[in-house]
TIPA-842824 format. One line per field, with one value per residue (C-alpha): residue number from 0; residue in three letters; x, y, z. Coordinates in steps of 0.2 Angstrom, whole numbers. Layout:
BEGIN
resi NUM/...
resn ALA/...
px X/...
py Y/...
pz Z/...
! end
This chain:
BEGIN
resi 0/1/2/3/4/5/6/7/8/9/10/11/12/13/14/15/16/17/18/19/20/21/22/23/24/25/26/27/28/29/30/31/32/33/34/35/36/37/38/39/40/41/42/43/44/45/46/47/48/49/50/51/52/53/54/55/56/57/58/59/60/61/62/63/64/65/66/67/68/69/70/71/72/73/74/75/76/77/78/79/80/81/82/83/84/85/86/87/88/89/90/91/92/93/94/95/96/97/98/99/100/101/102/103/104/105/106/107/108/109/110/111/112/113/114/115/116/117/118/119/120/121/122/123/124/125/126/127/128/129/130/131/132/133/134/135/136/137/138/139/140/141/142/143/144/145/146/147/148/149/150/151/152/153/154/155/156/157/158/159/160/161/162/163/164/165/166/167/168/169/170/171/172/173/174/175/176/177/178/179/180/181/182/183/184/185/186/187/188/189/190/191/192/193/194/195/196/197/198/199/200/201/202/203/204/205/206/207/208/209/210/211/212/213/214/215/216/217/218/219/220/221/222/223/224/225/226/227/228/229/230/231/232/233/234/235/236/237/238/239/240/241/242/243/244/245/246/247/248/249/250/251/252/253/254/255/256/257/258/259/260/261/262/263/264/265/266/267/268/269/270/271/272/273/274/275/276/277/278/279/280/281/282/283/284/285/286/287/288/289/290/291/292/293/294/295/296/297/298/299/300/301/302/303/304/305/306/307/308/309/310/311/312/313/314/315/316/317/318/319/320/321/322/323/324/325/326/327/328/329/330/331/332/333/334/335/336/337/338/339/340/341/342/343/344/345/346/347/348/349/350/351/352/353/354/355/356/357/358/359/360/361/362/363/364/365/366/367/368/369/370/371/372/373/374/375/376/377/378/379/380/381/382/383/384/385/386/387/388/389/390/391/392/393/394/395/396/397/398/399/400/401/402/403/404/405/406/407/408/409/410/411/412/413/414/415/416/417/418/419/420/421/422/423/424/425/426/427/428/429/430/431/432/433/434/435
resn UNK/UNK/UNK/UNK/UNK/UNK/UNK/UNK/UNK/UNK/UNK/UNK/UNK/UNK/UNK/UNK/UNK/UNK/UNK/UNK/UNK/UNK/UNK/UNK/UNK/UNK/UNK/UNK/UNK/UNK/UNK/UNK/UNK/UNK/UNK/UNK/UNK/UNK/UNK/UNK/UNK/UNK/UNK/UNK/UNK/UNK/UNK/UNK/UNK/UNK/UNK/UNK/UNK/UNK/UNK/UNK/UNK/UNK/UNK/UNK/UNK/UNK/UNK/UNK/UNK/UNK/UNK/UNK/UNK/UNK/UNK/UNK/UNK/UNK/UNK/UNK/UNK/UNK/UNK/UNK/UNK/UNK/UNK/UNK/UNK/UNK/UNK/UNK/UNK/UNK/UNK/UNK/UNK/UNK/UNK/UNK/UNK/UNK/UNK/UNK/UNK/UNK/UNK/UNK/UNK/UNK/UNK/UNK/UNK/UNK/UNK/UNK/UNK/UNK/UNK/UNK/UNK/UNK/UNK/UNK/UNK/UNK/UNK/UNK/UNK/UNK/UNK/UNK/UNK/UNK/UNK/UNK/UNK/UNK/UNK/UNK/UNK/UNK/UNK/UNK/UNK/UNK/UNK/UNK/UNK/UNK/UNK/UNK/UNK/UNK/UNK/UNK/UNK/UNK/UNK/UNK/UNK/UNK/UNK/UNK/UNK/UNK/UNK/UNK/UNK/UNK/UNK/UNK/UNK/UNK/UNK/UNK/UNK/UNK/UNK/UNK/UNK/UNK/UNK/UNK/UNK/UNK/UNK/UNK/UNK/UNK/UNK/UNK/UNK/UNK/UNK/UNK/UNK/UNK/UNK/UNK/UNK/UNK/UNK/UNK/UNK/UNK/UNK/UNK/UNK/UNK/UNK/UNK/UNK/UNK/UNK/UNK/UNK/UNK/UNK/UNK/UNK/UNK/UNK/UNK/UNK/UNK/UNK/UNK/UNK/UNK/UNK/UNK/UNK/UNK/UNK/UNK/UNK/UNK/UNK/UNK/UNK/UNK/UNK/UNK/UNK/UNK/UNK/UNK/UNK/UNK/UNK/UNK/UNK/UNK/UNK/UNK/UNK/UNK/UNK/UNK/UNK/UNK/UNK/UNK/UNK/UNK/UNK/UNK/UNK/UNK/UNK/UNK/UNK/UNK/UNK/UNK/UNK/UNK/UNK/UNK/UNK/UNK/UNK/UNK/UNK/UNK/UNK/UNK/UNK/UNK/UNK/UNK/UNK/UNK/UNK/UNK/UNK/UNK/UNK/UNK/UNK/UNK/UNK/UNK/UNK/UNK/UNK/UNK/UNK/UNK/UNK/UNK/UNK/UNK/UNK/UNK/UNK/UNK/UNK/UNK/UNK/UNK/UNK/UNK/UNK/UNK/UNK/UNK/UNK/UNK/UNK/UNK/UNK/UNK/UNK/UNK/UNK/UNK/UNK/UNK/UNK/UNK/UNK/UNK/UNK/UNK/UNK/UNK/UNK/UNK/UNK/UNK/UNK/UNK/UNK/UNK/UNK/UNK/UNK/UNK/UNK/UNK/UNK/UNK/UNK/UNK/UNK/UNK/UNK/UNK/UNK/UNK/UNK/UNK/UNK/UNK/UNK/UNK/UNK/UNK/UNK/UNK/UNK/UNK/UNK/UNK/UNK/UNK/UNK/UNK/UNK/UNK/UNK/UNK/UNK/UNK/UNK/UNK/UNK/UNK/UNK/UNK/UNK/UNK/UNK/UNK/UNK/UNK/UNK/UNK/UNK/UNK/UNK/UNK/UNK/UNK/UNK/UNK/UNK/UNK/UNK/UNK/UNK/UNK/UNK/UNK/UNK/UNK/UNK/UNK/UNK/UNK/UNK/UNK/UNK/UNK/UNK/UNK/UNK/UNK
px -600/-592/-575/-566/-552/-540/-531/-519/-514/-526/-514/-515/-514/-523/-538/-538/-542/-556/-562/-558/-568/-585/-600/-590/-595/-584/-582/-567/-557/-548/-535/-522/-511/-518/-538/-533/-530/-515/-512/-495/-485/-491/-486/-469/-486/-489/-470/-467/-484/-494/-507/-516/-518/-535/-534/-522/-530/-546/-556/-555/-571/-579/-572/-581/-596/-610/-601/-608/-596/-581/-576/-564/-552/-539/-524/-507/-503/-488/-489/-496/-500/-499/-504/-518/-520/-524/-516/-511/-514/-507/-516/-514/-531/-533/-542/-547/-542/-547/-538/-524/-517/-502/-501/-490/-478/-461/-452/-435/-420/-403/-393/-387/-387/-403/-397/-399/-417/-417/-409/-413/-432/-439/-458/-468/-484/-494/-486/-468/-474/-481/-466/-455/-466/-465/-446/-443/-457/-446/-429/-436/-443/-429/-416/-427/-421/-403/-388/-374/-370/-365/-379/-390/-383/-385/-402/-404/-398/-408/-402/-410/-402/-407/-408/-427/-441/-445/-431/-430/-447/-443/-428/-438/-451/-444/-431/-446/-454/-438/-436/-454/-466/-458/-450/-460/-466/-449/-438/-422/-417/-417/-426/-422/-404/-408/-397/-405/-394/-398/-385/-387/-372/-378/-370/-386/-402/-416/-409/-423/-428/-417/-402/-406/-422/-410/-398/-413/-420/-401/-401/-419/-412/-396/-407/-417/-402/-401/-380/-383/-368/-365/-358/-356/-363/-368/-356/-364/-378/-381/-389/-381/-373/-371/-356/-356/-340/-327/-338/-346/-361/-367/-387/-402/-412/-411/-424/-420/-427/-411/-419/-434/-434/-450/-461/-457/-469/-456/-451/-468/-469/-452/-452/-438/-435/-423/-411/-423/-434/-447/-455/-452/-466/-471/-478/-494/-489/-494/-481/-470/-478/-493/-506/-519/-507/-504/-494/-494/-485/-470/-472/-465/-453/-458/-452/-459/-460/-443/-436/-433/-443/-458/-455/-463/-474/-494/-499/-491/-498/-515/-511/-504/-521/-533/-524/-524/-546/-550/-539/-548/-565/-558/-555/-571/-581/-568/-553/-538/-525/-511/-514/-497/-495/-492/-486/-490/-480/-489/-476/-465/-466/-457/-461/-442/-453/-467/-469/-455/-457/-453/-462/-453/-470/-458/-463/-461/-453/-461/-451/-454/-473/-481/-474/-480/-498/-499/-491/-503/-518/-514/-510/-528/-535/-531/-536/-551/-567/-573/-570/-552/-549/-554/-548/-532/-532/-537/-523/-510/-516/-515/-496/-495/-502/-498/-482/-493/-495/-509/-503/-489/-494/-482/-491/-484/-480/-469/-460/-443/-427/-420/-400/-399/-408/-424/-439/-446/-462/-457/-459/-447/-462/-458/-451/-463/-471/-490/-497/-496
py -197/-189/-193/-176/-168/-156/-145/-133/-121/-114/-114/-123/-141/-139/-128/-144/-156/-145/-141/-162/-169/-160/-170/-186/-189/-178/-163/-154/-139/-128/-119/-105/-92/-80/-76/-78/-91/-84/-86/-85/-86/-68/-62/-54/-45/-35/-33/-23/-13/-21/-30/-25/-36/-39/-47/-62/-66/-70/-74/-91/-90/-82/-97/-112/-101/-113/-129/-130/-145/-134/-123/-112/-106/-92/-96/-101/-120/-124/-143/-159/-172/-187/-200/-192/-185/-166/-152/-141/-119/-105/-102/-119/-123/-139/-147/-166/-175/-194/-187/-174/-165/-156/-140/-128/-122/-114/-102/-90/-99/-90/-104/-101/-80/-77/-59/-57/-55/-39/-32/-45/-45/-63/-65/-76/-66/-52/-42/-47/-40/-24/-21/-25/-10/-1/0/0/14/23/21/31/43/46/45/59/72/64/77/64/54/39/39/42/29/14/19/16/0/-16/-32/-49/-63/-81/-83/-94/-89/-78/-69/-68/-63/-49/-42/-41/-32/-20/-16/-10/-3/9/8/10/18/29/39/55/54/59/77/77/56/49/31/23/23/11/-3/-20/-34/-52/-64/-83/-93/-107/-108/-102/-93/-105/-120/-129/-127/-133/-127/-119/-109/-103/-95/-88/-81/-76/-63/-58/-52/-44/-34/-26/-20/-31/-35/-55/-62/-80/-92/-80/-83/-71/-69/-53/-42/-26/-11/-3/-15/-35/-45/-59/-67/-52/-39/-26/-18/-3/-4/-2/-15/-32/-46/-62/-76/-91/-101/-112/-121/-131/-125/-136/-147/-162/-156/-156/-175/-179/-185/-187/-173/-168/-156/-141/-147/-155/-170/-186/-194/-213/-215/-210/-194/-204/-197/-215/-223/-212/-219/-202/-188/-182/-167/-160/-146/-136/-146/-162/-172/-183/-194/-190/-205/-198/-204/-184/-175/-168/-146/-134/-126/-123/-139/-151/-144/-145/-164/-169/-163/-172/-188/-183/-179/-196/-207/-199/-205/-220/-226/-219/-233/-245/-247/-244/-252/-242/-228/-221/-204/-200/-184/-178/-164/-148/-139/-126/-107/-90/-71/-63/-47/-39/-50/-62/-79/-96/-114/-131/-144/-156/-163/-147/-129/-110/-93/-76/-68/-83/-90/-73/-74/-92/-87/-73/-83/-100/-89/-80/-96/-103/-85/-87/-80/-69/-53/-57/-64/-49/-36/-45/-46/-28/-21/-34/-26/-8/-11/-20/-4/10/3/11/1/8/0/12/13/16/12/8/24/38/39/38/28/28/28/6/6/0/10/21/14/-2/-19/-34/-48/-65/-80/-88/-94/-94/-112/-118
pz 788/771/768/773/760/767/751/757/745/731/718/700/708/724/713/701/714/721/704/702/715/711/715/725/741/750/761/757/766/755/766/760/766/754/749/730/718/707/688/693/674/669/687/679/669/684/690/675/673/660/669/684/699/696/677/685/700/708/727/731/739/722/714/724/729/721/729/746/752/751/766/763/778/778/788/788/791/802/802/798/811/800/815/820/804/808/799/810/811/818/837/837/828/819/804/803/785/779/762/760/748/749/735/746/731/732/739/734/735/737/738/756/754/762/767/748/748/755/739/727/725/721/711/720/723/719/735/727/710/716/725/711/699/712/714/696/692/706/702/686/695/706/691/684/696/703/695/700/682/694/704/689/680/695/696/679/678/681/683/682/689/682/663/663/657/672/671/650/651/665/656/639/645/656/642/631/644/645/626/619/635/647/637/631/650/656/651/658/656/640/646/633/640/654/656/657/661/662/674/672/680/665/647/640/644/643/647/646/627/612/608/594/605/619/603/594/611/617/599/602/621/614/599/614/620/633/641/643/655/654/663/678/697/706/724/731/731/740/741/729/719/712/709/698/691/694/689/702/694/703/702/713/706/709/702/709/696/697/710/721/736/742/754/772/769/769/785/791/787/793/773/759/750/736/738/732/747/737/743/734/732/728/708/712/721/738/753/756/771/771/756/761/760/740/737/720/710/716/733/726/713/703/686/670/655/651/668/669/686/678/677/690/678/679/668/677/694/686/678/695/703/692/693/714/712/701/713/727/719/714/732/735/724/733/720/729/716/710/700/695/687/670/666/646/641/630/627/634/630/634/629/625/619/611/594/599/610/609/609/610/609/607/590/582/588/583/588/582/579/575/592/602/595/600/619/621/614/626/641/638/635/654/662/674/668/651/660/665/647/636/649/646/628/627/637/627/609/615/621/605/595/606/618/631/649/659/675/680/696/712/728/745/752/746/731/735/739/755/761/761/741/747/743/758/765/756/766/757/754/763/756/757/740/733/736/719
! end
């Protein structure tokens, strides 16, 4: 009997372990929430009408298609059954494992305010990003025929809470989507108008480059017109309005992009867990106490060479499930010795705006156009497929030449806002994050 491989969640880890394990002596079930694998770092792409669903992801089915030991399942996992060693699914199904592998990803985290998420839309998934055009492409459109200043003026105000690169990235491309697009589009609001303001309760905006990146990034934000307020928490949101520090700004747009928590997978294992709900896992990204259960990604913590816990961002998830796929083969030819993890670091990078980004590879640091031409060619460079690549590519030189993006689409039922701020026909995606 083949040794049988469980992978929940088709995310960048648990893909690489499929993609990993080709040709071992194995049957593997590859199970997710969702039928797509997401290329989830241009999903703010989509949230602000430059990319269209299609160009960043893809059917996990059409991606595993020529390998007949993999059977792929659609379903929503509520459990793992380490002693009998079954993962368990909704209807009370069940699925048999010899090895696991863990890549369930993140969720929004509102540090203890869940009733924020109403108003304060977090980007997870594709549903969270077409709701969030959505809501944006209609606060301009309702702003467009609203008389009352005040009520004109909320509608045209978007706020971004969390300084990363999610939330730098968000807050410089829908400032030039009100700066540079929709203007000629509209005739009684000037567009360009639009408030953009980006909330992070830290010192600096991204905290996780240099110094000297965070101040050239924080002037980059500031010369789109962007208001950046630092060092200010956010202590309420509403329908109509946010309050951090002791301002209350009235807007109808919320993007939530300060915080993660893990998916339950801890809890499913009765495992540790950091305070972020990610499972802490032993060197070789083992569950403690359970040698055939990995978990990989957003799922877990773990220590990089730096004694730091490696970052939740797509390399790592794919580094963590190679390691996972070749100690999974190695046990296979009967060498079951330690194989801890080593996490190498490539670099982290963030957009601020059409010809401006950042890089920190550590030995050496890039911002400016030299820095956005190497963002836009690496992030083309992981796409999936030639199709995805040059429809991306295309789309990313006509915004570049024309500030036209052709994805302004609003979907999801009618087109206007209803008396509580959230979007008629409009359902507020769940928490629950893309398996990563």
């Amino acid at each position: 009997m083949q040794h049988r491989v469980v992978v929940v969640g088709a995310g960048f880890g648990g893909l690489e372990v499929v993609k990993g394990l080709a040709g071992a002596a194995v049957s593997i079930t590859f199970i997710d929430r969702r039928n797509h694998h997401l290329f989830q770092p241009l999903l703010y792409q989509v949230a602000t009408a430059s990319l269209a669903t299609s160009e960043i992801a893809w059917p996990i089915r059409s991606l595993v298609w020529n390998r007949p030991e993999v059977t792929t399942i659609l379903a929503n996992v509520t459990g793992v059954d380490a002693e009998r060693r079954h993962v368990l699914l909704e209807r009370g199904e069940t699925v048999p494992y010899d090895s696991l592998v863990l890549a369930t990803g993140a969720r929004h985290a509102y540090f203890g305010h869940d009733e924020w998420e109403r108003y304060a839309l977090g980007l997870k998934t594709l549903e969270d990003a077409t709701t969030i055009r959505r809501r944006i492409l209609v606060a301009f459109e309702c702003a467009e025929r609203e008389t009352d200043p005040e009520k004109q003026a909320a509608l045209l105000t978007f706020v971004i809470v969390g300084a990363g690169p999610t939330g730098v990235e968000l807050a410089g491309t829908i400032a030039e989507l009100a700066r540079d697009t929709l203007p000629r589009d509209f005739r009684n609001i000037d567009t360009g108008r639009a408030r953009v303001v980006l909330i992070e309760a830290g010192p600096r905006v991204l905290g996780g480059f240099p110094d000297d990146l965070s101040e050239y990034a924080l002037r980059s934000l500031r010369k789109l017109g962007i208001e950046v307020a630092l060092g200010r928490a956010v202590s309420d949101c509403t329908a109509d309005s946010v309050t951090y520090g002791d301002v209350r700004l009235a807007t109808k747009t919320i993007i939530w992009a300060a915080g993660v928590r893990a998916s339950p997978a801890a809890e499913w294992l009765g495992a540790p867990a950091d305070k972020a709900g990610r499972l802490q896992v032993m060197p070789d990204l083992t569950v403690p106490g359970h040698p055939e259960i990995f978990a990989v990604g957003d799922t877990v913590t773990v220590n990089g060479p730096n004694g730091k816990p490696v970052p939740g961002i797509a390399p790592a998830a794919k580094q963590e499930g190679k390691h996972v796929a070749t100690t999974i083969k190695a046990r296979l030819r009967g060498d079951a010795g330690p194989r801890p993890f080593h996490y190498r670091h490539q670099g982290s990078l963030a957009q601020i705006g059409k010809r401006r980004a950042v890089i920190d590879f550590g030995w050496t640091k890039l911002r400016g156009a030299l820095a956005w031409w190497l963002w836009g060619i690496a992030h083309i460079y992981f796409l999936i497929g030639s199709r995805a690549r040059l429809s991306v590519a295309i789309n990313w030189l006509w915004i570049h030449a024309r500030n036209q993006r052709g994805a302004r689409l609003i979907t999801q039922g009618e087109a206007r806002i209803d008396a509580i701020g959230v979007a008629a026909g409009e359902e507020t995606a769940g928490a629950n994050g893309p398996r990563k």
